[in-house]
C-alpha positions as CSV (number, residue, x, y, z in Angstrom):
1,X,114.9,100.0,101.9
2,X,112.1,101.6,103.4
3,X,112.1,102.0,106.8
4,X,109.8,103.4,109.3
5,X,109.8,104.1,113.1
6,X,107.0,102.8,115.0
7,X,106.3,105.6,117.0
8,X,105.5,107.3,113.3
9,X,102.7,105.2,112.9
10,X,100.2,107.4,115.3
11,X,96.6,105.6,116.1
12,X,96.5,102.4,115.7
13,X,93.4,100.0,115.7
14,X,93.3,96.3,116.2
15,X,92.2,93.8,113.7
16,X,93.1,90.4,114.6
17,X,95.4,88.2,116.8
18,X,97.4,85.1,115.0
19,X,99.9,82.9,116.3
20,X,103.3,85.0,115.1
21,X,101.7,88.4,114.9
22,X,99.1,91.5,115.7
23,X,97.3,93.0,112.6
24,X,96.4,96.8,113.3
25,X,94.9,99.1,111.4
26,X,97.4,102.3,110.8
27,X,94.7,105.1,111.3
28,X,96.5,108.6,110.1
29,X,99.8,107.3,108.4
30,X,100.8,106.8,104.9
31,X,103.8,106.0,102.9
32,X,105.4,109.2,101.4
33,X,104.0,110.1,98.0
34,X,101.8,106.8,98.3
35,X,98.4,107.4,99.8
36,X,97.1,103.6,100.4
37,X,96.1,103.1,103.5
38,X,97.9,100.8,105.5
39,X,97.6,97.7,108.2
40,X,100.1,97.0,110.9
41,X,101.7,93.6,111.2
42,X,103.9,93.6,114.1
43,X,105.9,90.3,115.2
44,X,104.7,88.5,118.8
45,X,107.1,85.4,117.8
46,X,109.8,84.3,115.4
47,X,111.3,87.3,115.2
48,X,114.6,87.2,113.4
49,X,112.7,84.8,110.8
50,X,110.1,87.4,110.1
51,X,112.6,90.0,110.3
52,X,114.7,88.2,107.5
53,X,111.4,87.7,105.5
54,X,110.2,90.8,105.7
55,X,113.2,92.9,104.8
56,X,113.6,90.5,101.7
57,X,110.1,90.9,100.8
58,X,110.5,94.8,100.8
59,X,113.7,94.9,99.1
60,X,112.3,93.0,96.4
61,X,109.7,95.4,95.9
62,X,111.7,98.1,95.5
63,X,113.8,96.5,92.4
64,X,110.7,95.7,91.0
65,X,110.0,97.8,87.3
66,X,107.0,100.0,87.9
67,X,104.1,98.0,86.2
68,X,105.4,95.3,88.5
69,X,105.0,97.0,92.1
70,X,101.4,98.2,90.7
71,X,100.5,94.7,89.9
72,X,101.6,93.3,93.0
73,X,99.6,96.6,94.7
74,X,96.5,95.2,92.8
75,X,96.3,91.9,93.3
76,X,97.9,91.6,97.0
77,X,99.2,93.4,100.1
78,X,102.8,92.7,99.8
79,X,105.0,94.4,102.2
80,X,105.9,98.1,101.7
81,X,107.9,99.1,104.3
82,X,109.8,97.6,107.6
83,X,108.9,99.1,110.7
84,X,111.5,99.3,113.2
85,X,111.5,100.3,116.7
86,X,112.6,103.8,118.3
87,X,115.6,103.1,120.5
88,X,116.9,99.7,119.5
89,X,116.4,100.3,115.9
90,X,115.4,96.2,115.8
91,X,112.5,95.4,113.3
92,X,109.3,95.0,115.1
93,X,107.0,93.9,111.6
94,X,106.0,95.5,108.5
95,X,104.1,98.1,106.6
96,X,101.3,96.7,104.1
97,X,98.8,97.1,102.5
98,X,95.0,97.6,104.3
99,X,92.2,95.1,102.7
100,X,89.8,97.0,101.3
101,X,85.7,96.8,102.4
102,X,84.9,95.0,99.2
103,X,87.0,92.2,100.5
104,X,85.0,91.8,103.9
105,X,82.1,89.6,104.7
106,X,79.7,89.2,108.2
107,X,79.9,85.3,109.2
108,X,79.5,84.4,113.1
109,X,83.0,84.4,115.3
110,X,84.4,80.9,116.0
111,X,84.5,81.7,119.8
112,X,81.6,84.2,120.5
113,X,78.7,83.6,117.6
114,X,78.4,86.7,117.3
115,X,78.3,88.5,113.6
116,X,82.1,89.9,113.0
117,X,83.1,91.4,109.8
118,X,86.5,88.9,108.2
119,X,88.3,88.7,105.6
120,X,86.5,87.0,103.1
121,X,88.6,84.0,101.8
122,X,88.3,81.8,98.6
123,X,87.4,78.8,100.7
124,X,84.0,80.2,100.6
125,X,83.7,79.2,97.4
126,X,84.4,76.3,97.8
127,X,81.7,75.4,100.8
128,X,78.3,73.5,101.2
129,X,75.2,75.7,101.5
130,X,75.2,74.4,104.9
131,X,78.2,75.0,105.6
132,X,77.7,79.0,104.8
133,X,74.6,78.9,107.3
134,X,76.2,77.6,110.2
135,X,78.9,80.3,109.9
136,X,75.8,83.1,109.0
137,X,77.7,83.9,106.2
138,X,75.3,85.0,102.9
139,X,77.0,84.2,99.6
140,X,74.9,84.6,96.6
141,X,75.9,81.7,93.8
142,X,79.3,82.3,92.3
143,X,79.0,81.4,88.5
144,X,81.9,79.4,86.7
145,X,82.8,82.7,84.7
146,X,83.3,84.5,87.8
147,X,85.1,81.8,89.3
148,X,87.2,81.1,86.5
149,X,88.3,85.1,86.6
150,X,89.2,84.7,89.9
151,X,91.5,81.8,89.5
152,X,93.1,83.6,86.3
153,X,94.0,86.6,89.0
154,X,95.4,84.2,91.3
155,X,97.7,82.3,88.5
156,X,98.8,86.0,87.2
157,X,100.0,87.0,90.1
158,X,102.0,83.7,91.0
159,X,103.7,83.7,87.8
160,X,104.7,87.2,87.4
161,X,106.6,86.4,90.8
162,X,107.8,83.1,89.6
163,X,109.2,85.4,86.5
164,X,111.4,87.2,89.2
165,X,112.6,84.3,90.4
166,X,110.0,84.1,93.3
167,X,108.2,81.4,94.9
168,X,105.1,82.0,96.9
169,X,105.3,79.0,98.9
170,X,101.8,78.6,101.0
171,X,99.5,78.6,98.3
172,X,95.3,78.1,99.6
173,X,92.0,79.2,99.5
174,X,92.7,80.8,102.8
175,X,95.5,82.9,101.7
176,X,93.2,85.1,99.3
177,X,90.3,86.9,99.4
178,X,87.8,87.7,97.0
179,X,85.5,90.4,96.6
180,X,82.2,90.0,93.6
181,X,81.2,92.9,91.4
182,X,84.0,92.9,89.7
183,X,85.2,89.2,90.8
184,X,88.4,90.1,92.0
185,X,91.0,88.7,94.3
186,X,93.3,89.6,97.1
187,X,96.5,87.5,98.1
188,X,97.6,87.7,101.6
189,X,100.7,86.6,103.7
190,X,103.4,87.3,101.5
191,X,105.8,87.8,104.0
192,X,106.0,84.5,103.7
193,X,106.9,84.6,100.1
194,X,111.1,84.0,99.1
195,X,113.6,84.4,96.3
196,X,114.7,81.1,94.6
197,X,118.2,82.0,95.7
198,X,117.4,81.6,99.4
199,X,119.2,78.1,100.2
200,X,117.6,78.5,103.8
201,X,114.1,79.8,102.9
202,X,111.2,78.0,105.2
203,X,107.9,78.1,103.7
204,X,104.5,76.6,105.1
205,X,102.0,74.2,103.8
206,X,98.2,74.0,104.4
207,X,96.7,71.1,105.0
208,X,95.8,68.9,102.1
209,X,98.0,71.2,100.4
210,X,101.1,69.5,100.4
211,X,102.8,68.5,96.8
212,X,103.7,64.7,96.6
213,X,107.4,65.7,96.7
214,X,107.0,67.1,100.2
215,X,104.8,64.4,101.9
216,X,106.7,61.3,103.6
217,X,108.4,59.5,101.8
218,X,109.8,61.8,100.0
219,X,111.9,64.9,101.7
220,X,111.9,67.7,99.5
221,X,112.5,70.5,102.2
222,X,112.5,73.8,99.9
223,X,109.2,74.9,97.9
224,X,110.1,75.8,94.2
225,X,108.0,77.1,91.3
226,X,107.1,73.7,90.5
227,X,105.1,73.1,94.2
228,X,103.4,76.7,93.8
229,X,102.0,75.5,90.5
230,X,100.5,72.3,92.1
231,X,98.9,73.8,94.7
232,X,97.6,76.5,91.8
233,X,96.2,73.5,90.4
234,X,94.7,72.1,93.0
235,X,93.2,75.4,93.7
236,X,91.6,75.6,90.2
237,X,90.3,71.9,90.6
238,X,88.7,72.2,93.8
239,X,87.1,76.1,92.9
240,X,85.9,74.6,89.7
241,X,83.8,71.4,91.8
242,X,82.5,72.6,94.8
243,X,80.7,70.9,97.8
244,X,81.2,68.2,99.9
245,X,85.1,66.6,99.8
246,X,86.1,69.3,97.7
247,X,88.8,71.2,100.4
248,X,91.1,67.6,100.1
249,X,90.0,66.8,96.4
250,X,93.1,66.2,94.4
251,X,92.3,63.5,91.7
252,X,91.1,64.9,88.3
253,X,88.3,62.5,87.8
254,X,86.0,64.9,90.2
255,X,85.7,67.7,87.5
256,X,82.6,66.5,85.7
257,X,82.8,66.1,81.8
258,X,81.8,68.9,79.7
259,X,82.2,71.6,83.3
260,X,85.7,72.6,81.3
261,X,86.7,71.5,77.4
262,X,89.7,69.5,77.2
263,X,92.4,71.3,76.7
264,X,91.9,72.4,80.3
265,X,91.4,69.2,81.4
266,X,94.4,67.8,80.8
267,X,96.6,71.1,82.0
268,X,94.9,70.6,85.5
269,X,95.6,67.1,85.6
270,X,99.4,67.8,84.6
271,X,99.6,70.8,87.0
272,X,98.6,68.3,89.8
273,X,100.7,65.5,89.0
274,X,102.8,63.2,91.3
275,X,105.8,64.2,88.5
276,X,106.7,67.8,89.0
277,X,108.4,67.9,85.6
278,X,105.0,67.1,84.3
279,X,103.8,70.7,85.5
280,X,103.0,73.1,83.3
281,X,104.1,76.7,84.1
282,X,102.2,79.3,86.1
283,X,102.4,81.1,82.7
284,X,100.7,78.4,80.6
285,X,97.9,77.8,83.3
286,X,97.2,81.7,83.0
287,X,97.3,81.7,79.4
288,X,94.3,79.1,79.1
289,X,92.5,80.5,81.9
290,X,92.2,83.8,80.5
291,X,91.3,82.5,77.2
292,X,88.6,80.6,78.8
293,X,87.3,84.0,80.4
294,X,87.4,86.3,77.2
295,X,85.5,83.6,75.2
296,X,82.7,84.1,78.0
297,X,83.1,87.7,78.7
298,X,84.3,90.8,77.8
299,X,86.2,93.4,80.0
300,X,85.7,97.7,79.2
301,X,88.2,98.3,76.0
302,X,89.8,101.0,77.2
303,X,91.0,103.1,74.0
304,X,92.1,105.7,75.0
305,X,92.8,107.6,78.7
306,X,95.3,110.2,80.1
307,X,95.2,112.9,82.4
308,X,94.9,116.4,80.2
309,X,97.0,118.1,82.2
310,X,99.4,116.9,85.0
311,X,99.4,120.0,87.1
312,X,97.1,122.2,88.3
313,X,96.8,125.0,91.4
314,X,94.9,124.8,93.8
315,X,91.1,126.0,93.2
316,X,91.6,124.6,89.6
317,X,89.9,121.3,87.9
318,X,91.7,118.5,86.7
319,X,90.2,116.8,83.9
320,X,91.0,112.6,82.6
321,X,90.2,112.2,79.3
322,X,88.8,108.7,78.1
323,X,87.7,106.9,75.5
324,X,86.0,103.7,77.0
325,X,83.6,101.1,75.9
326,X,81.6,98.6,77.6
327,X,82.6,99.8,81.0
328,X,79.5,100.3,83.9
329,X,81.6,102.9,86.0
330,X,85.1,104.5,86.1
331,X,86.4,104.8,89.5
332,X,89.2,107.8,89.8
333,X,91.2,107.8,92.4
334,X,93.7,110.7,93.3
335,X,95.1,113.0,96.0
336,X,94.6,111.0,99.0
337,X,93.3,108.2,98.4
338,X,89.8,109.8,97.5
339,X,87.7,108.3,94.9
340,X,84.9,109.0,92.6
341,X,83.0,106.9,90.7
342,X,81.6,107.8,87.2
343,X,79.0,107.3,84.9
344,X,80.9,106.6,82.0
345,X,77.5,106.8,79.8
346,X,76.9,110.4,81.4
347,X,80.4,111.7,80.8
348,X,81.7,109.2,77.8
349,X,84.6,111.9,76.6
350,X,86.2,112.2,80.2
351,X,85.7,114.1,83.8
352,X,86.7,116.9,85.9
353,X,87.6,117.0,89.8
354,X,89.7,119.6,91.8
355,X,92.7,117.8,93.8
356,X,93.4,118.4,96.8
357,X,96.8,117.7,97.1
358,X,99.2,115.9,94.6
359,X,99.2,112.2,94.3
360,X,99.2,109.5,91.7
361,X,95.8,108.9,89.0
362,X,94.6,105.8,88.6
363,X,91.8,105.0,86.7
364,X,89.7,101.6,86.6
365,X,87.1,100.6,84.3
366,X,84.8,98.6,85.1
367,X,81.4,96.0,84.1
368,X,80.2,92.8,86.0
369,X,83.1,90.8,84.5
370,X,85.9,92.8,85.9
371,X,88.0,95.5,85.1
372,X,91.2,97.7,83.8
373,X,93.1,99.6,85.7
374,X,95.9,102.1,84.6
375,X,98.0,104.2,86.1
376,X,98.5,107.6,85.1
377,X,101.1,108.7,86.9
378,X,101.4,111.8,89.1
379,X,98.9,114.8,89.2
380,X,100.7,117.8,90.9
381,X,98.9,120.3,92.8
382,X,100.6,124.3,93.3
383,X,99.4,126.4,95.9
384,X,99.2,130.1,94.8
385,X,101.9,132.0,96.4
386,X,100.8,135.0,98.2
387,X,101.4,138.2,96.8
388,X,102.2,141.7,98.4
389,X,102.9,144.7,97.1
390,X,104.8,147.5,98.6
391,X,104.4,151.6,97.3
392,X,106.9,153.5,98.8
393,X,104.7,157.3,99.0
394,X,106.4,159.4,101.2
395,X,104.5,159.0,104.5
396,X,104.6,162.0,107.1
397,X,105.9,161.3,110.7
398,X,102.0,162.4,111.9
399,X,103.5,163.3,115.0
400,X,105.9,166.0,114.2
401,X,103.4,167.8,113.0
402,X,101.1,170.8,114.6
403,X,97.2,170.1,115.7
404,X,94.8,172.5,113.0
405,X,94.3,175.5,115.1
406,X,91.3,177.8,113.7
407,X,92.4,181.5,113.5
408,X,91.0,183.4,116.3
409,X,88.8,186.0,114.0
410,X,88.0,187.8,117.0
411,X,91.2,188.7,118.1
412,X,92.4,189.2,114.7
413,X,89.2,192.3,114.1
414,X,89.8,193.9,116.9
415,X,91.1,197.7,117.1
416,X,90.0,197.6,113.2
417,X,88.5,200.5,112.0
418,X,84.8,199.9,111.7
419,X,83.8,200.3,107.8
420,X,80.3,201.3,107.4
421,X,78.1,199.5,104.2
422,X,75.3,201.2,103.0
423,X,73.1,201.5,99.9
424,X,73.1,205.0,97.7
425,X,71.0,206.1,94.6
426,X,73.0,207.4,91.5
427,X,70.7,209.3,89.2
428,X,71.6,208.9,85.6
429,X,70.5,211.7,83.1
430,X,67.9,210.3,80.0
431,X,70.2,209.9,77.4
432,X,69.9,207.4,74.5
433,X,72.8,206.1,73.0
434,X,71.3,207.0,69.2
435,X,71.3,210.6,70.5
436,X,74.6,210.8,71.4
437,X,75.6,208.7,67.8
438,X,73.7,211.4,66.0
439,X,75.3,214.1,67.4
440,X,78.7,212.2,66.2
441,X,77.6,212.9,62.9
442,X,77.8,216.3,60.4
443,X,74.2,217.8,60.1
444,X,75.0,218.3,56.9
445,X,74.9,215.0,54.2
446,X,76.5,216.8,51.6
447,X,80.5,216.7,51.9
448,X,83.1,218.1,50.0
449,X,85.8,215.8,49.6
450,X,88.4,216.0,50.7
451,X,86.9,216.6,54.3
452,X,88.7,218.3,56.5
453,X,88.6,215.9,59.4
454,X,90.6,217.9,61.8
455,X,87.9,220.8,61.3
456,X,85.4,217.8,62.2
457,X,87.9,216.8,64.9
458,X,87.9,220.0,66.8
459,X,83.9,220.5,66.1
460,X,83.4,216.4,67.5
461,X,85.1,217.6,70.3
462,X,83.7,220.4,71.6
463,X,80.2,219.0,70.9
464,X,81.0,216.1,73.1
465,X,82.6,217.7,76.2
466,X,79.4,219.7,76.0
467,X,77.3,216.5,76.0
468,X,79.5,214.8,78.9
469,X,79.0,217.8,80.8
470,X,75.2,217.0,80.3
471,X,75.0,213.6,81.0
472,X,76.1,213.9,84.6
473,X,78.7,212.0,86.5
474,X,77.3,208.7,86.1
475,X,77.1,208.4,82.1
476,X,80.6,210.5,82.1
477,X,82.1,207.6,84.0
478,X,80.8,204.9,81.6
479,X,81.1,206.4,78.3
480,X,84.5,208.8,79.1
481,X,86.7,206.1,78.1
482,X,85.0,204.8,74.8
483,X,85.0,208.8,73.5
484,X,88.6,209.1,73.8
485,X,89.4,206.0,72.1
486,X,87.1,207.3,69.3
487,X,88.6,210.5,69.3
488,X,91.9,209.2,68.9
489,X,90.7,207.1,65.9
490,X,89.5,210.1,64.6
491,X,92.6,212.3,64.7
492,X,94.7,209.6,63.2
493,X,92.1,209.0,60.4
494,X,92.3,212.8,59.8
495,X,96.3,213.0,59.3
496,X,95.9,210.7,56.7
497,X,96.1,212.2,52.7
């Protein structure tokens, strides 16, 4: 069971004072993995009955199948968690559920007059005009449609309890809330709900709520499913024929003919019988109540809707895919409890948001007449991991090494020899290189063959040392090597047959 200290809870923020306990607003806690946000009800009186209610209530919750604990989420704020104190470890009250803004009005406090936002309960709808004034409260009409979804939502959620073998016990108008645009509602105290199997439950009635059974003389002590669905009738009776009398109204003849056809006539006058095995089941009452609503509305049809892909990291969009129809907005909500609302005509194949942090999708379609809500289980959010990488160069102890020091050039010159640089003119003789090729050549054209080429050799050779002589030492030096080279040539040519 889910257990929490107080001293977890942080900031806390007080809401109202009643005669067994404090309601406070939990400020910067939430549930592990369950980002609702969260009031405070901790115990001023009855403690070990509260105590025994309250851990029941949470236990029960737990065993619950999943669609179950969502629907109970939806439609009330069932306890979530005991809270328990630091040192003694005794319970002090119980974690549950915040009630939303939708679910507020402004009407005038009892003691001060002045304007204080409250719960807004069903009683309201069931109030004179002049009733609302004198408590400043502004309530546009509630039409029968809307009022009979409301009542639908209340039967639902007393018979899927009564299907765990629950009773609610103190059933009223001032034990929900209600909030228009959708019409939805909100039950409240079910701490005070109990299991069937609790021989020593003790359960409340309201005023004029009491079942024939458990009014003098009769002494029925323990509430059963049968009492919950008398006061559920009562509750649709009096909602359905507002106005003067109609908080203590309990005879079927003040439902006008023609307000409701007859098949619903005669259900609410069997579920308010003196005969409890008269009753009809919290299931049957739902069943024509939400026929009457779909033959006078209709809700989004929600086709088709799933989160593309469950995991993302962080800096990354998450997309829900949907196919919807009839719907006026889709509110997303995710991470922490944040929400968006959608334009489902500007984005009618889905949407995209970036988490930030993991949490649990839900999704809720909705138009004037109410909505559907589905839960898409759990969007996980990665962070990237940080990456380093390491190169192992080799890296130089800097200070084992030297400082630069510059050579000393100055010190490095001196007792040198001094070299002296100057310019000088070399004259070279007037000598054309087609002079010097001519005079490689016999004067003679006309050779005998075979030519003696060592005769030519010896002739070539003279006639050039004569020429090298004449050219002077700068031409020597630049054609001496290219003459021998040729002369060479010329001797081996001249060995040859």
């Amino acid at each position: 069971m889910m257990t929490v200290k107080e001293s977890e809870l942080g900031s806390l923020t007080l809401l109202s004072s009643g005669g067994f306990a404090d309601v406070f607003k939990v400020n910067d806690y939430t549930l592990p993995g369950d980002p609702t946000p969260l009031a405070y009800k901790k115990f001023t009186k009855e403690f070990q009955l509260q105590e025994q209610t309250a851990k029941q209530a949470v236990a029960f919750l737990e065993s619950l199948p999943e669609a179950d604990r969502v629907n109970l989420g939806v439609y009330s704020v069932w306890p979530r968690a005991v809270v328990i104190a630091d040192s003694t470890s005794s319970v002090t009250g119980l974690l549950m559920r915040l009630i939303p803004d939708e679910f507020f009005c402004v009407i005038n406090d009892e003691k001060t007059g002045l304007p204080t936002s409250k719960p807004r309960e069903l009683v309201w709808l069931i109030s004179s005009a002049a009733t609302r004034k004198a408590a400043g409260l502004e309530l546009a009409p509630v039409e029968r449609t809307e009022r009979l979804m409301m009542l639908a939502q209340l039967v639902y959620i007393i018979g899927r309890l009564h299907r765990h073998g629950w009773v609610f016990g103190d059933i009223s108008l001032r034990n929900a809330t209600f909030a228009l645009d959708p019409p939805k509602i909100l039950l409240v105290d079910c701490d005070g709900a109990a299991p069937l199997s609790d021989a020593n439950r003790r359960q409340a009635h309201t005023p004029y709520w009491e079942p024939p059974e458990c009014r003098p003389p009769f002494t029925q002590r323990l509430q059963d499913t049968r009492t919950d669905v008398y006061k559920l009738g009562l509750a649709t009776l009096r909602c359905l024929t507002p106005g003067k009398g109609a908080s203590t109204s309990d005879k079927i003849g003040r439902l006008p003919a023609g307000s409701i056809d007859d098949t619903g006539r005669a259900l609410i006058e069997r579920a308010i019988s003196d005969d409890p095995a008269a009753r009809p089941t919290a299931k049957e009452l739902y069943v024509y109540l939400k026929q009457a609503v779909m033959a006078r509305i209709k809700v989004p049809d929600v086709r088709h809707l799933r989160v593309l892909v469950p995991y993302v990291v962080r800096g990354q969009d998450a997309t829900v895919e949907w196919d919807i129809d009839g719907a006026s907005e889709v509110v997303i909500t995710y991470g922490n409890a944040e929400q968006l609302v959608v334009d489902p005509a500007a984005h009618p194949g889905g949407y995209s948001f970036r988490p930030n942090a993991s949490g649990r999708v839900l999704v809720e379609a909705n138009n004037k007449y109410g909505g559907v809500l589905a839960d898409l289980g759990w969007l996980m959010l990665y962070e990237v991991p940080e990456v380093r990488i390491d190169i192992n160069l080799p890296r130089p102890e800097m200070a084992q090494l030297d400082a630069y020091q510059p050579p000393n050039l100055a010190a490095t010159l001196e007792g040198r020899p001094r070299i002296a640089v100057g310019l000088s003119t070399v004259e070279i003789p007037d000598v054309r290189p087609f002079d010097f090729v001519r005079s490689l050549v016999p004067a003679d054209p006309v050779a005998v063959f075979p030519q003696d080429f060592g005769a030519s050799a010896a002739t070539a050779s003279a006639d050039v040392t004569d020429l090298i002589a004449r050219a002077g030492t700068g031409m020597a030096a630049v054609l001496r090597p290219v003459i021998r080279k040729r002369l060479k040539e010329i001797e081996r040519e001249g060995g040859r047959p």
